[in-house]
N, CA, C and O atoms as a MOPAC input file, in Angstrom:
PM7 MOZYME 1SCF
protein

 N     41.91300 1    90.30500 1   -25.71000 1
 C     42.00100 1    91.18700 1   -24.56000 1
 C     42.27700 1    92.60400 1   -25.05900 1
 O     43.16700 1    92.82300 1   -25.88200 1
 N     41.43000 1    93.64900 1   -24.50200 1
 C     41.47100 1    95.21900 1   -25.00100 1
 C     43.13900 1    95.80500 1   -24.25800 1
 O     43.68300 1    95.34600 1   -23.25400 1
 N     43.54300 1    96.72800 1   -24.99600 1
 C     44.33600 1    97.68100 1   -24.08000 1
 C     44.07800 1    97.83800 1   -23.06700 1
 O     45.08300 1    97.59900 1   -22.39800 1
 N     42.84700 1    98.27300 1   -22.13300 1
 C     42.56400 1    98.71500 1   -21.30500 1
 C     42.33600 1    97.44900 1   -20.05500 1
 O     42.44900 1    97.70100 1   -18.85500 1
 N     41.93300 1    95.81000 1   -20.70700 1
 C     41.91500 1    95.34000 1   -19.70600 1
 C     43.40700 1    94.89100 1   -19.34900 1
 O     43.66900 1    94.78100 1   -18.15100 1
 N     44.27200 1    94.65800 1   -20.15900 1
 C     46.26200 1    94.54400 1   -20.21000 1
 C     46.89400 1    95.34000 1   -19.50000 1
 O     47.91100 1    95.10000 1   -18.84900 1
 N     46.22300 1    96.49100 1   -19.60700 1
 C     46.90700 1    97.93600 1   -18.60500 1
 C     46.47500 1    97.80200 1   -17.16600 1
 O     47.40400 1    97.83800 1   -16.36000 1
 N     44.97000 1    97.61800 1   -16.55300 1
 C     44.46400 1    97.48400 1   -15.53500 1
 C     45.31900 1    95.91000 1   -14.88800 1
 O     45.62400 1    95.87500 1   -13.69600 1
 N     45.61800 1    94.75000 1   -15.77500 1
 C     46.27000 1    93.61200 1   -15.33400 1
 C     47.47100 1    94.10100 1   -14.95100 1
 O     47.92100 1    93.51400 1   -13.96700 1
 N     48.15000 1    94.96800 1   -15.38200 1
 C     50.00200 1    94.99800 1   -14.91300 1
 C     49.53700 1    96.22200 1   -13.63000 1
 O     49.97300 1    96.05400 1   -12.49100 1
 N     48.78000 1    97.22800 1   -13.89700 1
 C     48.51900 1    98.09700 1   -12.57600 1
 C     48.45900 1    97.22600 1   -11.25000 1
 O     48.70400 1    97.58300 1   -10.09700 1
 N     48.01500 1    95.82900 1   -11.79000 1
 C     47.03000 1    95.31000 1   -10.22500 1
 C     48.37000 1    94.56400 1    -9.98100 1
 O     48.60500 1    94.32700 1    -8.79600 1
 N     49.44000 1    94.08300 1   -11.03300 1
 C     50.53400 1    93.02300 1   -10.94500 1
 C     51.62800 1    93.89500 1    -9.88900 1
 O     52.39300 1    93.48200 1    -9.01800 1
 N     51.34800 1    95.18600 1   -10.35500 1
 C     52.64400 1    96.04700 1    -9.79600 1
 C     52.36900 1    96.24800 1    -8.04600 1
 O     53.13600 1    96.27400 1    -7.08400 1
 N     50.55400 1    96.39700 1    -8.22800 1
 C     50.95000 1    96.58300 1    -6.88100 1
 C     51.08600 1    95.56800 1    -5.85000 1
 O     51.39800 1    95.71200 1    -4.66800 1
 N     50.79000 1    94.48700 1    -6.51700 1
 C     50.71500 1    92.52300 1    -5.82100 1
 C     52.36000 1    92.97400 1    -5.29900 1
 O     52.68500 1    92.63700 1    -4.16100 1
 N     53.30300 1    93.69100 1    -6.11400 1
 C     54.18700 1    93.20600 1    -6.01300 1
 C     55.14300 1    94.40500 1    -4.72800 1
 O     55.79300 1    94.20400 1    -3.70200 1
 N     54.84200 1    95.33100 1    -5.32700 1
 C     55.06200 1    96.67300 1    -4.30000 1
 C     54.49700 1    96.56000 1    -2.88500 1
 O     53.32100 1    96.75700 1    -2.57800 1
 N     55.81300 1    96.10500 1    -1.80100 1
 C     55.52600 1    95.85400 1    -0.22100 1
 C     55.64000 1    97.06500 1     0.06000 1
 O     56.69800 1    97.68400 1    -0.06000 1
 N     54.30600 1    97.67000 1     0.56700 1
 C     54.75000 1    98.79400 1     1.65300 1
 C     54.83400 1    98.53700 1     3.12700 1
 O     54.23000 1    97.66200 1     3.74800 1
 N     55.48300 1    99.22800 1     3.48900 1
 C     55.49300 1    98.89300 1     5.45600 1
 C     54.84800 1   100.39400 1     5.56800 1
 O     54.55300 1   101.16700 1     4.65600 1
 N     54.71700 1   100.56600 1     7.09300 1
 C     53.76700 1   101.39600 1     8.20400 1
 C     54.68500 1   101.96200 1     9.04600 1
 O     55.61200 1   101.26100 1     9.45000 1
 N     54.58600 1   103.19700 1     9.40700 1
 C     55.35900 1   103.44000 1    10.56600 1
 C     53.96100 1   103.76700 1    11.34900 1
 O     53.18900 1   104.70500 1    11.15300 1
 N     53.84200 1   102.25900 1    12.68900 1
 C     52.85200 1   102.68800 1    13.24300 1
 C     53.06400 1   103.51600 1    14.73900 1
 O     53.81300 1   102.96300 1    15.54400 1
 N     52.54400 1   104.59200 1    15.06800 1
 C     53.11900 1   105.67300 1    15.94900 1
 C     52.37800 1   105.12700 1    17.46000 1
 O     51.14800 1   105.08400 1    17.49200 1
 N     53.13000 1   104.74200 1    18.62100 1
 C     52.20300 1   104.63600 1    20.11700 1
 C     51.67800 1   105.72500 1    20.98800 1
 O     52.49700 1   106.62000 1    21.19400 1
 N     50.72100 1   105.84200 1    21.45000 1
 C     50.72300 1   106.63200 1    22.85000 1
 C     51.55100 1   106.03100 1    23.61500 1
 O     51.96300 1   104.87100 1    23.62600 1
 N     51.86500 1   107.38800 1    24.58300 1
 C     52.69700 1   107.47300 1    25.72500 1
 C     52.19900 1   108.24900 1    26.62000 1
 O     51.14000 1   108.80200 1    26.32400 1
 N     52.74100 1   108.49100 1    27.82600 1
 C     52.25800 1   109.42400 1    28.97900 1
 C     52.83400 1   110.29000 1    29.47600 1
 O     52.69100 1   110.80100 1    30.58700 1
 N     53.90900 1   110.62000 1    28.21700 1
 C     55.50900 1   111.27900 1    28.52500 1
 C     55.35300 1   112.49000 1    27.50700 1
 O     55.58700 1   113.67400 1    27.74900 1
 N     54.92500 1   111.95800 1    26.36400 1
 C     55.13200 1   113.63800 1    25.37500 1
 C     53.77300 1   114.31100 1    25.19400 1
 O     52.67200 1   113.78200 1    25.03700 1
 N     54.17600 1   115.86100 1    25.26400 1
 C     52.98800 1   116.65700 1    24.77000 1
 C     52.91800 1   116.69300 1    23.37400 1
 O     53.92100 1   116.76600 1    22.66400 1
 N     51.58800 1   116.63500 1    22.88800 1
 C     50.64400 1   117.18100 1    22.00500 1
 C     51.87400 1   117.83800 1    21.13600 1
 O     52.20600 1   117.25300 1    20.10500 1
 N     52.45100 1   118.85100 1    21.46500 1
 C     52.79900 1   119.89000 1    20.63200 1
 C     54.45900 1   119.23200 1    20.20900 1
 O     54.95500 1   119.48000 1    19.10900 1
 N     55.12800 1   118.44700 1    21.18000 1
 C     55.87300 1   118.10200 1    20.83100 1
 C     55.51800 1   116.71000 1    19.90100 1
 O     56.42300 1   116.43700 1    19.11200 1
 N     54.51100 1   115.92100 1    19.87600 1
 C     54.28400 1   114.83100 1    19.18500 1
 C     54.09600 1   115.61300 1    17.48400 1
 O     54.70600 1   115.28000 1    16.46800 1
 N     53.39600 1   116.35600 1    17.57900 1
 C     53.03300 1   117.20300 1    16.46200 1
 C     53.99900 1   117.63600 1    15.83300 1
 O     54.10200 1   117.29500 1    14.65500 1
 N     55.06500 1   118.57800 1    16.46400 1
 C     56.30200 1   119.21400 1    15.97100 1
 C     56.93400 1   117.92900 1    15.07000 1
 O     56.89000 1   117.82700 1    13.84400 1
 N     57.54100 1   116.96600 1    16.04200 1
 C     58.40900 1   115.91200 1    15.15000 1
 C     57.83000 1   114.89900 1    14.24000 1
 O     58.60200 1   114.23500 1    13.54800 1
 N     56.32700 1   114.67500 1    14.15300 1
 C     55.68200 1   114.70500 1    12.76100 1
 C     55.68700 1   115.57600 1    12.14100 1
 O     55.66200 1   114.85700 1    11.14200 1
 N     55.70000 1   116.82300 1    11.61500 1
 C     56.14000 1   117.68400 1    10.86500 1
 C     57.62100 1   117.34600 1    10.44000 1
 O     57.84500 1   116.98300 1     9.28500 1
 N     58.33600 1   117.42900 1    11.09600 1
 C     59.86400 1   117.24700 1    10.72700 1
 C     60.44500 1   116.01000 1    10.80000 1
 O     61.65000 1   115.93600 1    10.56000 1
 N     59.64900 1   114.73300 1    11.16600 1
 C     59.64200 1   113.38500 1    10.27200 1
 C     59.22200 1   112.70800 1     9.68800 1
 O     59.71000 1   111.70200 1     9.17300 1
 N     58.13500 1   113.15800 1     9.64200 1
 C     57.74100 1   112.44900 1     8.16300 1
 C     56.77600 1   113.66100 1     7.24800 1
 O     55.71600 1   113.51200 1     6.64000 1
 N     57.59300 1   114.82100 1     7.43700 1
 C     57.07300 1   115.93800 1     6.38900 1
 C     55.15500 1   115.90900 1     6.40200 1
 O     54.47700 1   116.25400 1     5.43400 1
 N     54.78700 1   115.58500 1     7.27500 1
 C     53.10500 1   115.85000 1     7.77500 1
 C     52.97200 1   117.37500 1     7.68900 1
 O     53.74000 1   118.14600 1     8.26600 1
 N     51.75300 1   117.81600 1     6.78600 1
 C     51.22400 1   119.26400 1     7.81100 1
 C     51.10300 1   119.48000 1     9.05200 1
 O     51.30900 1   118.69300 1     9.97600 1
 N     50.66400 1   120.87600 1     9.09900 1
 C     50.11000 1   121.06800 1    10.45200 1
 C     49.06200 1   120.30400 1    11.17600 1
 O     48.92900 1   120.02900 1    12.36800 1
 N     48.41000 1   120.05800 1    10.20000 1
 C     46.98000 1   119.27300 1    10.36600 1
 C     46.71900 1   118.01000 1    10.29000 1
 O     45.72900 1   117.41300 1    10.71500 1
 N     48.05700 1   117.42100 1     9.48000 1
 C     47.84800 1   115.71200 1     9.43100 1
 C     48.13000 1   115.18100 1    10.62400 1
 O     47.58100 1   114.17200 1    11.06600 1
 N     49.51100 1   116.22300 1    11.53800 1
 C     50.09500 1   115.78400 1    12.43400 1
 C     49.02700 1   115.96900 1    13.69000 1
 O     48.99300 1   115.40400 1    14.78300 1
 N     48.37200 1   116.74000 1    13.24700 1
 C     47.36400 1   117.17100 1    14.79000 1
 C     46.71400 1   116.27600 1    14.88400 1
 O     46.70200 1   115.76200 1    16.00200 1
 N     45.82500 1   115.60900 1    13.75700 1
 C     44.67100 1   114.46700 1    13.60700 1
 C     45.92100 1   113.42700 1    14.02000 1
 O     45.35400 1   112.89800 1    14.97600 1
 N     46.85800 1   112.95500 1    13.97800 1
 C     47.53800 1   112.08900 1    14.06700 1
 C     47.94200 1   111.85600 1    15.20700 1
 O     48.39700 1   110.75900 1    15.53300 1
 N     47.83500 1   112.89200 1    16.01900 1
 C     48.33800 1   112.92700 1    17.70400 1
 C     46.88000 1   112.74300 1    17.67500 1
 O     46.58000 1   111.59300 1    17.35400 1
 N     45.81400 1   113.56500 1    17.92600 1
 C     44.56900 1   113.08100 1    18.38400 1
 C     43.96400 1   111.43500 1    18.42100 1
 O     43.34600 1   110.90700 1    19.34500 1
 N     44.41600 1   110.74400 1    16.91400 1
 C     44.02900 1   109.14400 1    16.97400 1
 C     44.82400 1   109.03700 1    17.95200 1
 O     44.31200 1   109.22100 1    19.05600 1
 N     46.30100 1   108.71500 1    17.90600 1
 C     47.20600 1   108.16600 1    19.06000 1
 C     46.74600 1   107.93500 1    20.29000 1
 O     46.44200 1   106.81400 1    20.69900 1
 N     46.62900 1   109.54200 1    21.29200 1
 C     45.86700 1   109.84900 1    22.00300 1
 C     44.94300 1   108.82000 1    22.41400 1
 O     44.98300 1   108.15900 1    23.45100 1
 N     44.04500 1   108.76300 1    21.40500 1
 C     42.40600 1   108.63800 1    22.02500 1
 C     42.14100 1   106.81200 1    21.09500 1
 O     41.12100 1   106.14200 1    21.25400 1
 N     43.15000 1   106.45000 1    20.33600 1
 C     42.67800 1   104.85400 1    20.15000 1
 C     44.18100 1   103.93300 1    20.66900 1
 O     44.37400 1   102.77300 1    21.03300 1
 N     45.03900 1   105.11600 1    20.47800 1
 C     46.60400 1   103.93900 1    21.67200 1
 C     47.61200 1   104.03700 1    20.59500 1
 O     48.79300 1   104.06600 1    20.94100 1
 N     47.27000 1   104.10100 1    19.14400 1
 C     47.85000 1   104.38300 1    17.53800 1
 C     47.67900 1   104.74500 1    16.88000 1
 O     46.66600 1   105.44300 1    16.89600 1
 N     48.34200 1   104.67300 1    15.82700 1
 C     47.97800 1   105.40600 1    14.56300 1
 C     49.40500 1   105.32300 1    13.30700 1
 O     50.58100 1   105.61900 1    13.51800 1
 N     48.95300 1   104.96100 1    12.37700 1
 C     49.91500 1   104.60500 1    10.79600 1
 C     50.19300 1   106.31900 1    10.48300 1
 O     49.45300 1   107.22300 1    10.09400 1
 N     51.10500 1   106.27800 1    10.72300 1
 C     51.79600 1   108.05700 1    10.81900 1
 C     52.15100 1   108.11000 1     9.12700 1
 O     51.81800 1   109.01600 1     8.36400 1
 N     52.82200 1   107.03600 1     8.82300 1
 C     53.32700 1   107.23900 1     7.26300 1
 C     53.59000 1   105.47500 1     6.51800 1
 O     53.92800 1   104.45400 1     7.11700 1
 N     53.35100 1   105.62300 1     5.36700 1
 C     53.32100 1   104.45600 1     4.42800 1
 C     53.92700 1   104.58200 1     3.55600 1
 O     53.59000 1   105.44500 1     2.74500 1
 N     55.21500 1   103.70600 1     3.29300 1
 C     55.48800 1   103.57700 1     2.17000 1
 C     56.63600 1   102.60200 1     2.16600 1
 O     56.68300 1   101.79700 1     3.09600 1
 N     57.60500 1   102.57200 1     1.20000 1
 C     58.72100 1   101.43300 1     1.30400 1
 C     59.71100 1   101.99400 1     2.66100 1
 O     59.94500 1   103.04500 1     3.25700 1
 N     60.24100 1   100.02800 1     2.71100 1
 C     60.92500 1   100.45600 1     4.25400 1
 C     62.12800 1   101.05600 1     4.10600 1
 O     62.71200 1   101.12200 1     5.18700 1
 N     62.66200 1   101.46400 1     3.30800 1
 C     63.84100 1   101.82200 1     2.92000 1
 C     63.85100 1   103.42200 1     3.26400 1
 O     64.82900 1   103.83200 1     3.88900 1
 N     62.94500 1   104.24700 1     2.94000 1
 C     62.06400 1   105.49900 1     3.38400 1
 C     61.61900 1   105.47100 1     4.78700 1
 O     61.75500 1   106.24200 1     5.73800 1
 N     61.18200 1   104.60700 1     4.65100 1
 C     60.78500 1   104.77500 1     6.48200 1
 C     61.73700 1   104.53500 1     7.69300 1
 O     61.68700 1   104.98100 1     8.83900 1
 N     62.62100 1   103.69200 1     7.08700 1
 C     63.70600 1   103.62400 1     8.56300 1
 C     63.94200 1   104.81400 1     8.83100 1
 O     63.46100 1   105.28900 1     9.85900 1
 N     64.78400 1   105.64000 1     7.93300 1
 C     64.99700 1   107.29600 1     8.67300 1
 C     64.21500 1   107.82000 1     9.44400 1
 O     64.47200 1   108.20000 1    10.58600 1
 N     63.22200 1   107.88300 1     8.89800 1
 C     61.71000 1   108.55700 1     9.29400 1
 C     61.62700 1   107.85100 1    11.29800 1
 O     61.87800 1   108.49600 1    12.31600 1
 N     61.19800 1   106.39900 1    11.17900 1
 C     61.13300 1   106.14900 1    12.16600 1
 C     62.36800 1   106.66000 1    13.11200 1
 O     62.14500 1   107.19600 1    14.19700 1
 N     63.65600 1   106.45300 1    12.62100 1
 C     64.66500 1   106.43100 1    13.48000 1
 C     64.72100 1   108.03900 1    14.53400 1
 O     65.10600 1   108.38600 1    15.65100 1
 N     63.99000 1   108.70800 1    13.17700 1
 C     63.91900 1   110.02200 1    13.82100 1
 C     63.08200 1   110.18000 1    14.68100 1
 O     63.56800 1   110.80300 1    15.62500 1
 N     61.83500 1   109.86800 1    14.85600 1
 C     60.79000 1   109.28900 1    15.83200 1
 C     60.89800 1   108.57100 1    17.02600 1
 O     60.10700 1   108.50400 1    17.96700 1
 N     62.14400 1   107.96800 1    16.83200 1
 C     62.60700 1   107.26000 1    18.62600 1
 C     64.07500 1   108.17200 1    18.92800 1
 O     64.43900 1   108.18600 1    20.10400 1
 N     64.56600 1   108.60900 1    18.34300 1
 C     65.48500 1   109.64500 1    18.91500 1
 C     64.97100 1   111.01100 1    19.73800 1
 O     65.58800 1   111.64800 1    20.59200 1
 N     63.29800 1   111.30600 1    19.05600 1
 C     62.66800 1   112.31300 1    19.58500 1
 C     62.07300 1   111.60300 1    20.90200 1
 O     61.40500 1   112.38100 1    21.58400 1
 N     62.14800 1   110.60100 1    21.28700 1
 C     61.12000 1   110.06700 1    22.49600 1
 C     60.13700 1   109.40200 1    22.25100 1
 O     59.45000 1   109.02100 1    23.19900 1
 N     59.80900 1   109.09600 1    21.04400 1
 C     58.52800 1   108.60900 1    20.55700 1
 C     58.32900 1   106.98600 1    20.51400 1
 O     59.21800 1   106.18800 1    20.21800 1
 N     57.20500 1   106.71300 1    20.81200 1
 C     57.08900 1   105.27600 1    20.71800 1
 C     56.49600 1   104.70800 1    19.24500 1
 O     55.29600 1   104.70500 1    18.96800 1
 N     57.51300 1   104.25400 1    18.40100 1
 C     57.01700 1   103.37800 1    16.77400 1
 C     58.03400 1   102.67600 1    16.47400 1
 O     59.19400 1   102.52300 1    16.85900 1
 N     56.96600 1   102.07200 1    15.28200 1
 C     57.88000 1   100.83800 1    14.71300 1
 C     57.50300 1   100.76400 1    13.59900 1
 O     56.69800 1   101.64100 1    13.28300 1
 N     57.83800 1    99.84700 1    12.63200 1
 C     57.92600 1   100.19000 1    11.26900 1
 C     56.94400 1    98.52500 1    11.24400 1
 O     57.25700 1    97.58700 1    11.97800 1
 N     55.65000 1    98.46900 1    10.15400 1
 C     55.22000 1    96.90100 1    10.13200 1
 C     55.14800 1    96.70900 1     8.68100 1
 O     54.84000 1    95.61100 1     8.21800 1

């Protein structure tokens, strides 16, 4: 077995093993646009622009995976997201 196929085997082992969770974000009929936008910016550190496309899916398919990564990171994140009014959950 080469270096290169040993290295590509532990890359693929690490990520078998690395659980990420979702903070997946709901529509509602309660917050504006600008406020959905604002507190993606200031929870889960989104641009201007990730957060806009991110209210637009919401919006217009009912959801949308706002941020990915370990749940340990994301509880804050979410927690800050239902303190603002927001409808998510972490999967």
């Amino acid at each position: 077995m080469s270096s290169k196929e040993k290295y590509s085997e532990e890359l693929l082992l690490e990520e078998e093993v690395l659980k990420l969770n979702e903070i997946v974000l709901y529509n509602d009929d309660v917050n504006t646009f600008d406020h959905v936008i604002d507190t993606l910016i200031y929870a889960c550190d989104h641009t201007a622009e990730q957060a806009e496309q991110c209210s637009l899916i919401v919006h217009y398919k009912g959801k949308c995976t706002v941020k990915t990564g370990e749940y340990d990171d994301l509880k804050p994140r979410c927690s800050k997201l239902l303190e603002a009014g927001l409808s998510a959950e972490i999967v």
